[in-house]
C-alpha positions as CSV (number, residue, x, y, z in Angstrom):
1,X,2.1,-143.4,-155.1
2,X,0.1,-140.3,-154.6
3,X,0.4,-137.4,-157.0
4,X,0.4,-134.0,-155.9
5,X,-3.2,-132.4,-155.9
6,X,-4.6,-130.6,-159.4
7,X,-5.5,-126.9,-159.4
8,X,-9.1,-127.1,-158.6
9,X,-9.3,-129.9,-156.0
10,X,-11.9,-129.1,-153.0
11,X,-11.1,-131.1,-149.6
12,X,-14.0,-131.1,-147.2
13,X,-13.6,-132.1,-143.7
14,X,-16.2,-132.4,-141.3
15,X,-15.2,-132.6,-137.9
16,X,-18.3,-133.4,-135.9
17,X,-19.1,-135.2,-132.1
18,X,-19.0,-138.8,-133.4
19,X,-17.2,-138.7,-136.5
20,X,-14.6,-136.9,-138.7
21,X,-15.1,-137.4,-142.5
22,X,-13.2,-135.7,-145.1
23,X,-14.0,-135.8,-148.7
24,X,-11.6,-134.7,-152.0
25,X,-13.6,-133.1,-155.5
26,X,-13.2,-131.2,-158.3
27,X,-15.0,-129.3,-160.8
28,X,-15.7,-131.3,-163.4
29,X,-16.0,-129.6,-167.5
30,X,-19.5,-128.8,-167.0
31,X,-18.9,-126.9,-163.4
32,X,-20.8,-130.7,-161.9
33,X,-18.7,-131.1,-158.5
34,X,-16.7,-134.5,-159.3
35,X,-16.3,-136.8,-155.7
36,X,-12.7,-138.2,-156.1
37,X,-12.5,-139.7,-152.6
38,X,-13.9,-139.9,-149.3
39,X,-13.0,-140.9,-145.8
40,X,-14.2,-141.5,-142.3
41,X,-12.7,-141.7,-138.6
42,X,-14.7,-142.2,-135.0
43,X,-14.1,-139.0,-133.6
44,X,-12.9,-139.6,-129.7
45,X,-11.7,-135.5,-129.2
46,X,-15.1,-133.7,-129.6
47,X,-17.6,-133.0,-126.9
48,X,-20.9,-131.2,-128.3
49,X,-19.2,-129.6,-131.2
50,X,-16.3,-128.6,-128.9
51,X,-12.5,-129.5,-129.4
52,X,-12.2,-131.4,-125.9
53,X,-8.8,-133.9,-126.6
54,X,-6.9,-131.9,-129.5
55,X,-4.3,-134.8,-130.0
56,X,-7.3,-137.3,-130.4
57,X,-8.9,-135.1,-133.1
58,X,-5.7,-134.1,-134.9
59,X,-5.1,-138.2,-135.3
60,X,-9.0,-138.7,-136.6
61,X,-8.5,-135.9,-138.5
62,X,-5.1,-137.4,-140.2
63,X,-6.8,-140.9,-140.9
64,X,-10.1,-139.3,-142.3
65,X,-7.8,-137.4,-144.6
66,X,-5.3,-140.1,-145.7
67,X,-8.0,-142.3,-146.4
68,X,-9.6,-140.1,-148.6
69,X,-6.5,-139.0,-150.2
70,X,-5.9,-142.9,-150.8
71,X,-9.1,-143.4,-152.2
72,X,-8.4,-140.2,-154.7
73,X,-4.9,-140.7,-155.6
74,X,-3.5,-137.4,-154.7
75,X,-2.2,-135.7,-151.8
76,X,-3.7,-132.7,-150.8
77,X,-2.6,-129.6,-148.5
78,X,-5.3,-127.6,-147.6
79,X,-8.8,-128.0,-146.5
80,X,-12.6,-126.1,-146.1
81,X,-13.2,-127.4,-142.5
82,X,-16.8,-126.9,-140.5
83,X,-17.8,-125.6,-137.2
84,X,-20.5,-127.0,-135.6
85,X,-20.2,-125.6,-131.7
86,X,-22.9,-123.6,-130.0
87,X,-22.2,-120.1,-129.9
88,X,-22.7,-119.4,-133.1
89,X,-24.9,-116.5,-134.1
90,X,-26.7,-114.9,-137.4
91,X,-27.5,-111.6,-138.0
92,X,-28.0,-108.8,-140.7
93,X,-26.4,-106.0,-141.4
94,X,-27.9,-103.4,-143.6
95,X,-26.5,-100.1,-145.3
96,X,-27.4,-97.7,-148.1
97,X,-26.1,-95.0,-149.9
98,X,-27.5,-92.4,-152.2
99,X,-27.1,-92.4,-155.8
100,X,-29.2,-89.4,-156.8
101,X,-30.9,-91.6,-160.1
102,X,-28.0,-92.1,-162.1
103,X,-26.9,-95.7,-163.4
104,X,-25.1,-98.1,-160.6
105,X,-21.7,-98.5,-161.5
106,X,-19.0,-100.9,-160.5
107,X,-17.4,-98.4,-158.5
108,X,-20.5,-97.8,-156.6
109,X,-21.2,-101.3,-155.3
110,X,-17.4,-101.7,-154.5
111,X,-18.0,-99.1,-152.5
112,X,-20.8,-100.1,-150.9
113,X,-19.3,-103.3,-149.9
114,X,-16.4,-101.7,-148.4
115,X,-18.9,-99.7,-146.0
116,X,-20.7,-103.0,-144.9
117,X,-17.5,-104.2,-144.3
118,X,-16.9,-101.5,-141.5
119,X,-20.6,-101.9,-141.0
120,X,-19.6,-105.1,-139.0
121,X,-19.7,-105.6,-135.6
122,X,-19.2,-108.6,-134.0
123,X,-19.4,-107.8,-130.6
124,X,-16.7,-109.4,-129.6
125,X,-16.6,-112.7,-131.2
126,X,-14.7,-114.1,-134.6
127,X,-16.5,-113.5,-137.8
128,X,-17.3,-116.8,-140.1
129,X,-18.3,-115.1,-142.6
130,X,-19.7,-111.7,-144.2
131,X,-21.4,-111.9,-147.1
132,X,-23.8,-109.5,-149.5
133,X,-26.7,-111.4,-150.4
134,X,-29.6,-109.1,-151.9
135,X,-29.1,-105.9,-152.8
136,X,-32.1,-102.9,-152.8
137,X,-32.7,-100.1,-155.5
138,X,-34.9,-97.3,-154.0
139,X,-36.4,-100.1,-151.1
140,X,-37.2,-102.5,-153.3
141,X,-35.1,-105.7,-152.1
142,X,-34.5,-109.1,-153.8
143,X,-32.3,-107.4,-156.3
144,X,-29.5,-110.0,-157.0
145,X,-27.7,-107.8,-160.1
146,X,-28.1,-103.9,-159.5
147,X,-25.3,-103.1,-162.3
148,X,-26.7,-101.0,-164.8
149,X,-29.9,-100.3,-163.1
150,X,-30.8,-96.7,-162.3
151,X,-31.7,-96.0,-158.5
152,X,-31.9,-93.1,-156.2
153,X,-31.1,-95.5,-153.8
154,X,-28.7,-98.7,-153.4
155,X,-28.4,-100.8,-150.4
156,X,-27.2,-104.0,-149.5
157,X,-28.2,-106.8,-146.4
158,X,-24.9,-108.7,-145.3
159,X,-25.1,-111.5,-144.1
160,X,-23.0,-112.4,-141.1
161,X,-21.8,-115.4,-138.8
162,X,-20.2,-115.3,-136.1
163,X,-18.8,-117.4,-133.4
164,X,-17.0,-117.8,-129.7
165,X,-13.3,-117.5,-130.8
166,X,-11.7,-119.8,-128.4
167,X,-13.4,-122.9,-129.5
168,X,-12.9,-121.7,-133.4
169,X,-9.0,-121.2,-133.0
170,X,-8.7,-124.5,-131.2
171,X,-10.7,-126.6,-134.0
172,X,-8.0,-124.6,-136.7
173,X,-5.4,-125.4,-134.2
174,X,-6.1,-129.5,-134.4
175,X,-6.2,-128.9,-138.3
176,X,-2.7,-127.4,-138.4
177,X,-1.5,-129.7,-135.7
178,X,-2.2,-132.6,-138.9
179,X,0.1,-130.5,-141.3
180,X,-3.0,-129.2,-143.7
181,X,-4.1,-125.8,-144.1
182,X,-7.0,-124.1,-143.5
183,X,-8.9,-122.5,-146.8
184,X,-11.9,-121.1,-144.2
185,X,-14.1,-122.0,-141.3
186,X,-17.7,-122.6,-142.5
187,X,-20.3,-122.6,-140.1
188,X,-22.3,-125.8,-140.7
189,X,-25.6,-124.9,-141.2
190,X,-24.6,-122.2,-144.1
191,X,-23.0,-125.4,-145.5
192,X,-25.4,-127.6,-144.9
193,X,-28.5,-125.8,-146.2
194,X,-26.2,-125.7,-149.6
195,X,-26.4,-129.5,-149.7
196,X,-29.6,-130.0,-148.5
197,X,-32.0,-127.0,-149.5
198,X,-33.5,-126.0,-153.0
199,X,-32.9,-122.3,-154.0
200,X,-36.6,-121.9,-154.0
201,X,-36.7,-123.2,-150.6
202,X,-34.3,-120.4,-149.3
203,X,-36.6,-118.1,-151.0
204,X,-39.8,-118.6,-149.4
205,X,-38.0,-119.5,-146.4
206,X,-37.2,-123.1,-144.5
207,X,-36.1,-124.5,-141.1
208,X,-33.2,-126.8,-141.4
209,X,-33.0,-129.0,-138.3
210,X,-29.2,-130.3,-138.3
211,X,-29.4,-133.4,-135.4
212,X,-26.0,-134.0,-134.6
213,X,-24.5,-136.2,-132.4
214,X,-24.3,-133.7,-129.5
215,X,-25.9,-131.2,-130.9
216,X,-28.7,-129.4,-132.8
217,X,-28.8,-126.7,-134.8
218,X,-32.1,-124.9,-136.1
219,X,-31.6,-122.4,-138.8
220,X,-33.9,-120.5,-140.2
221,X,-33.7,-119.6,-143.9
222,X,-35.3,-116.4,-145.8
223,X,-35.1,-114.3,-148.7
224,X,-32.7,-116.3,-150.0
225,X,-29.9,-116.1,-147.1
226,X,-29.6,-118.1,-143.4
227,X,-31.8,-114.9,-141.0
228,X,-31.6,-116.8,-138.1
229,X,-30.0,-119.9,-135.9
230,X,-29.9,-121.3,-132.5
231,X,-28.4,-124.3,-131.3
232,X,-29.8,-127.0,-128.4
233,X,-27.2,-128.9,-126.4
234,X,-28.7,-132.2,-127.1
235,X,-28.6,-134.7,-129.8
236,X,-28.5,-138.1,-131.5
237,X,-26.1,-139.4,-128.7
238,X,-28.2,-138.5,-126.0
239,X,-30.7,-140.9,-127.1
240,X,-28.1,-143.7,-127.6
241,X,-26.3,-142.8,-124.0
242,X,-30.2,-143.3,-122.4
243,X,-30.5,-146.8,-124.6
244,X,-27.1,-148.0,-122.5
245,X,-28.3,-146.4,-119.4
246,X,-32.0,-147.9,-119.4
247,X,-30.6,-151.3,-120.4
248,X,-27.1,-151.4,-119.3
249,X,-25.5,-152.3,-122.4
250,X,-22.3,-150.3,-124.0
251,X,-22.8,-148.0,-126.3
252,X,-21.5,-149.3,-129.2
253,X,-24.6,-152.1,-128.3
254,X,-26.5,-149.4,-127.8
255,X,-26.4,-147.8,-130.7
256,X,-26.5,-150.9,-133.3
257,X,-29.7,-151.4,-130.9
258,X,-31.1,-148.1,-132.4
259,X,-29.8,-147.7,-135.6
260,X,-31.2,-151.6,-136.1
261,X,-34.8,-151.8,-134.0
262,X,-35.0,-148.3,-133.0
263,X,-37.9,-146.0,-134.1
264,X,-39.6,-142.6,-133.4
265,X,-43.2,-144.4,-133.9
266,X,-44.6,-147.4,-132.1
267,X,-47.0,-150.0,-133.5
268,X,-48.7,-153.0,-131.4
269,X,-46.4,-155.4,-133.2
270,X,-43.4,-154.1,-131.1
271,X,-45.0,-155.6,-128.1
272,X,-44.0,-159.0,-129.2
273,X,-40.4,-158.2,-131.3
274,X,-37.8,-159.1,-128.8
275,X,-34.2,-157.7,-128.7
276,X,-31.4,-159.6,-127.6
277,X,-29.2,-156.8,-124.9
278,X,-25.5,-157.8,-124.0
279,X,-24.6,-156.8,-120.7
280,X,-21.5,-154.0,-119.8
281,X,-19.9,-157.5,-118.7
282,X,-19.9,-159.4,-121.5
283,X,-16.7,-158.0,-122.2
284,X,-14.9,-159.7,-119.3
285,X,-17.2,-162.8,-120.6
286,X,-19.0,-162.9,-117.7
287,X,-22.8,-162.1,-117.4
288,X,-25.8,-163.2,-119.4
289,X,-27.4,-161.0,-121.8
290,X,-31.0,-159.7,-121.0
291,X,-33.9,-160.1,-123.7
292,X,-36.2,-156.8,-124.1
293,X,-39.4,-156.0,-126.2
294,X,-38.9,-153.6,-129.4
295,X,-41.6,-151.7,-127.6
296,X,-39.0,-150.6,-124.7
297,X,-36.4,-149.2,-126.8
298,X,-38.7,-147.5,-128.7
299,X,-40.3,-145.7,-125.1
300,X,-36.7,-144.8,-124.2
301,X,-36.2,-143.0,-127.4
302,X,-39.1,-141.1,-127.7
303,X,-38.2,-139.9,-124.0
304,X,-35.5,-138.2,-125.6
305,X,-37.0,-137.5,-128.8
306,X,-39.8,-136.3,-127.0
307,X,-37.7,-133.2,-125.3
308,X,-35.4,-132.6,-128.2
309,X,-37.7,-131.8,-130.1
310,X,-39.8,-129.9,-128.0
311,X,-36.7,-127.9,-128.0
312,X,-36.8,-127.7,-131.5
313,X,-40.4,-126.4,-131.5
314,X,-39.5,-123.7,-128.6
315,X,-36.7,-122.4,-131.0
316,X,-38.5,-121.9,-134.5
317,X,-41.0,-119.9,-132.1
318,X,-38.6,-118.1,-130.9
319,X,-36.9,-117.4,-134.4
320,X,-40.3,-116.5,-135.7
321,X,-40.9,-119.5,-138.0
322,X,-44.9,-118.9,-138.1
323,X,-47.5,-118.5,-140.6
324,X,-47.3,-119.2,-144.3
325,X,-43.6,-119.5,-144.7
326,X,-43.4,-121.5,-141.3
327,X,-44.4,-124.6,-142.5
328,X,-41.8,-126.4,-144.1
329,X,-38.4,-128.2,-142.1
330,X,-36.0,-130.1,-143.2
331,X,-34.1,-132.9,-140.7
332,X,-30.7,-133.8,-141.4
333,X,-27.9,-134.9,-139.5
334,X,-26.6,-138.6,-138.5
335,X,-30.3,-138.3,-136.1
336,X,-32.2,-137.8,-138.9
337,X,-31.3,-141.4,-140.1
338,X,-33.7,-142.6,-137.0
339,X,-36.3,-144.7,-138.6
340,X,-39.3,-142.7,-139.0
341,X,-38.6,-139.6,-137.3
342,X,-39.6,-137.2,-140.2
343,X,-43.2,-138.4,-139.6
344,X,-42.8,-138.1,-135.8
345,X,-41.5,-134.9,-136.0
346,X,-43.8,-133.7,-138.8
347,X,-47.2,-134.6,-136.4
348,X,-45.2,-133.2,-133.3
349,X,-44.5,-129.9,-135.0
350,X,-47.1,-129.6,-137.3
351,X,-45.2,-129.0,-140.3
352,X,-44.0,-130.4,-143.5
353,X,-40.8,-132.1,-142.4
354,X,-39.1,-133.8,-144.6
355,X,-35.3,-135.9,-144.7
356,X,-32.7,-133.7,-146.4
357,X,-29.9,-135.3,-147.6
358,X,-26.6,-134.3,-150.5
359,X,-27.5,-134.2,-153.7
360,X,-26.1,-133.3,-156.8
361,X,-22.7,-134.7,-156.3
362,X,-21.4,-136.6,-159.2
363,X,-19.9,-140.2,-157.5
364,X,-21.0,-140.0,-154.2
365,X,-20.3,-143.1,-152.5
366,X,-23.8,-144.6,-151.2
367,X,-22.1,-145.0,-147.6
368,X,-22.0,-141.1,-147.8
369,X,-25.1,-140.6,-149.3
370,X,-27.4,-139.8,-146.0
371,X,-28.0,-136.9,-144.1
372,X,-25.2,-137.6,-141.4
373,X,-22.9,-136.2,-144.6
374,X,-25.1,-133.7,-145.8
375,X,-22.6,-130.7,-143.7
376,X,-19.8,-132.5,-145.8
377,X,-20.9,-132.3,-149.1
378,X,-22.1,-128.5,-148.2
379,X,-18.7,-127.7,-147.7
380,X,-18.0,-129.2,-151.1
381,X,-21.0,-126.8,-152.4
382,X,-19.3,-123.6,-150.5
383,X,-16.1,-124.3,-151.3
384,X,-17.2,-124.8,-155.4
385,X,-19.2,-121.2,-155.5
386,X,-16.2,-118.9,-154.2
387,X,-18.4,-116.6,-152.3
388,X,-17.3,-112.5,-152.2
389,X,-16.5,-112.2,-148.3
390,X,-16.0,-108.7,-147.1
391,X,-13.7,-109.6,-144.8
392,X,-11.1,-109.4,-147.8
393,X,-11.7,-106.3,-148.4
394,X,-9.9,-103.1,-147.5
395,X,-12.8,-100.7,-145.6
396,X,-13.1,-97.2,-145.5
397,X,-15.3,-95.6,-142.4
398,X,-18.5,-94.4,-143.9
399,X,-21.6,-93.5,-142.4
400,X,-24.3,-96.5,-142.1
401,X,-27.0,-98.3,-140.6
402,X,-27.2,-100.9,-138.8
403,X,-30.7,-102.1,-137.4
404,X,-30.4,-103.7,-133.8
405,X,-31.6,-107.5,-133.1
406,X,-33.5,-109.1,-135.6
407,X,-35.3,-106.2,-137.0
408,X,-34.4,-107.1,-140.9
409,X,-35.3,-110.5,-140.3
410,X,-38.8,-110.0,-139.4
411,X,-39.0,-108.1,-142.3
412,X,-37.2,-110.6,-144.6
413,X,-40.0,-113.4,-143.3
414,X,-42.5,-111.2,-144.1
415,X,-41.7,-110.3,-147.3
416,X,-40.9,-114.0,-147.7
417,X,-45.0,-114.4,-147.1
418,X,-46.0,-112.1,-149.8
419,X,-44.0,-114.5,-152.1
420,X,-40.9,-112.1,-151.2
């Protein structure tokens, strides 16, 4: 019989286009993030990120859960969830105050935070989440611990995401609908890069690719904190729905046909490597299967491949990613587990890509190991490091400023070129 969850517990859940996975840790003594259980459903409710059938994503979302909670012993009663829709925006909001050279105190940064939070403005859609991230003494920014210091100056970049509200409440809706409650809404790629990026990587700033089932989100790290993301309506299932279509096979064939011949690169051996396709009919036990080269599937994946990520490469241009500190992505996602599409994407782009998957999770099963549950174990990371949100803070209205569009990003990459 299950016991009732420790003080400390963390429950992840993931609720994503083609699965729902859940995972229960805790801190262990030496603040190492413990996995206790995990579990996994075939998610049937969620189009491109999008709640689409709540009452088929509240049951995937039960079974993920209960698996995990067997699997951990304990029963559990809330939960960090992710969202993964398009819509979502970054931006940063900056203010400063004057401190005329004496010593910052407490009182000063609590005040300081309590202006960004009316600094805010989300333009009409629902705040994720509002975070300092560097503070400045005088200009100078990258300062993490201004306390004590003595400034004329002290300012702060917030960091905030924000999202459509509609599809937001409905993906907290199908969580309540399975009698858990919602901790916070994380924004997968903040939770992701968590999991899958090196602090130093943040620093001197890092595209993280997330290649989802139905969709892809590119993010854009700097100066320590996500500066900028865009997501593309296309993803891993795309490529698996044109492997049915070209060869008219189901797609639960079609996707055992990529996961075990498909590739992003061809070689003159795939020319002779035949693949045995089971017609849509088989399941009425009528029709014979078909026999196609290795060398097809492949062409009808880098179709796909071919325009997502020429997507991709549209938006790190259009995010800036250039120069110095545009040379290094990440892939992750359950599309990142595509044999050999880090070198594919790495000679398309030309950049350093490598595959980013969790890491330093203490008893991670190795079925959860990959990139597909690298937003999963982010959670885990998010949920561990109790980040300060201003939203839980009481605001008074105070003068600020607020730079429009993406002005503080540009300057965050380029500071992130001079070795910001």
């Amino acid at each position: 019989m299950a016991k009732v969850a420790p003080e400390g517990l963390i429950t992840a859940l993931d609720i994503g286009s083609s699965k729902v996975s859940a995972m229960i840790a805790q801190k262990g003594d030496g603040g190492e993030l413990i996995v206790l259980g995990t579990g996994q459903r075939e998610s049937r409710g969620v189009k491109r990120g999008y709640i689409a059938d709540a009452d088929a994503t509240e049951a995937a979302v039960r079974e993920a859960v209960e698996q995990a909670e067997r699997i951990a012993g304990v029963n559990i009663q809330n939960v960090w969830v992710s969202f993964s829709a398009g819509g979502l925006v970054s931006d940063v909001a900056s203010i400063e105050f004057e401190l005329g050279g004496h010593r910052v105190e407490q009182s000063d940064i609590d005040a300081l935070l309590h202006a960004g939070r009316e600094s805010i403005d989300p333009a009409g859609r629902m705040v994720l989440h509002a975070q300092p991230a560097l503070y400045t003494l005088d200009g100078l920014t990258g300062v993490k611990k201004p306390l004590g210091l003595h400034a004329d100056r002290l300012g702060v970049h917030i960091h905030v995401v924000a999202a459509d509200g509609s599809p937001v409440r409905n993906l907290g809706l199908c969580v309540a609908n399975a009698h858990l409650e919602v901790k916070s809404i994380i924004a997968a790629p903040v939770a992701t890069g968590m999991a899958c990026l090196s602090d130093e990587e943040r620093e001197l700033g890092v595209a993280l690719v997330e290649m989802g089932a139905g969709i892809t989100n590119v993010s854009l790290f700097a100066g320590g904190m996500l500066v900028g993301l865009t997501s593309i309506p296309f993803g891993a299932q795309d490529i698996t729905d044109d492997i049915a279509s070209a060869f008219g096979t189901s797609r639960a064939q079609a996707e055992r046909m990529k996961c075990f011949y498909g590739s992003a690169n061809a070689s003159p051996r795939d020319n002779h490597d035949m693949i045995d396709v089971a017609p849509l009919s088989a399941e009425d036990g009528q029709g014979d299967g078909t026999r196609i080269t290795r060398a097809q599937l492949i062409a009808v994946i880098r179709q796909r491949l071919d325009h997502l990520i020429g997507e991709v490469q549209k938006a790190l241009t259009e995010l800036k990613f250039s120069g110095p500190v545009g040379r290094q992505v990440v892939l992750t996602g359950g599309g990142a587990e595509l044999k050999g599409v880090a070198d594919y994407a790495q000679q398309a782009l030309g950049r350093s890509v490598r595959v980013g998957r969790p890491r330093g999770l203490t008893a991670l099963p190795e079925a959860h190991s990959g990139p597909a549950f690298a937003t999963l174990a982010g959670l885990a990371f998010y949920a561990a490091s109790d980040p300060v949100d201003l939203r839980s803070l009481a605001g008074k209205h105070q003068t600020v400023h607020r730079p429009k569009g993406f002005g503080v990003i540009r300057r965050l990459i380029a500071m992130a070129r001079a070795n910001y």
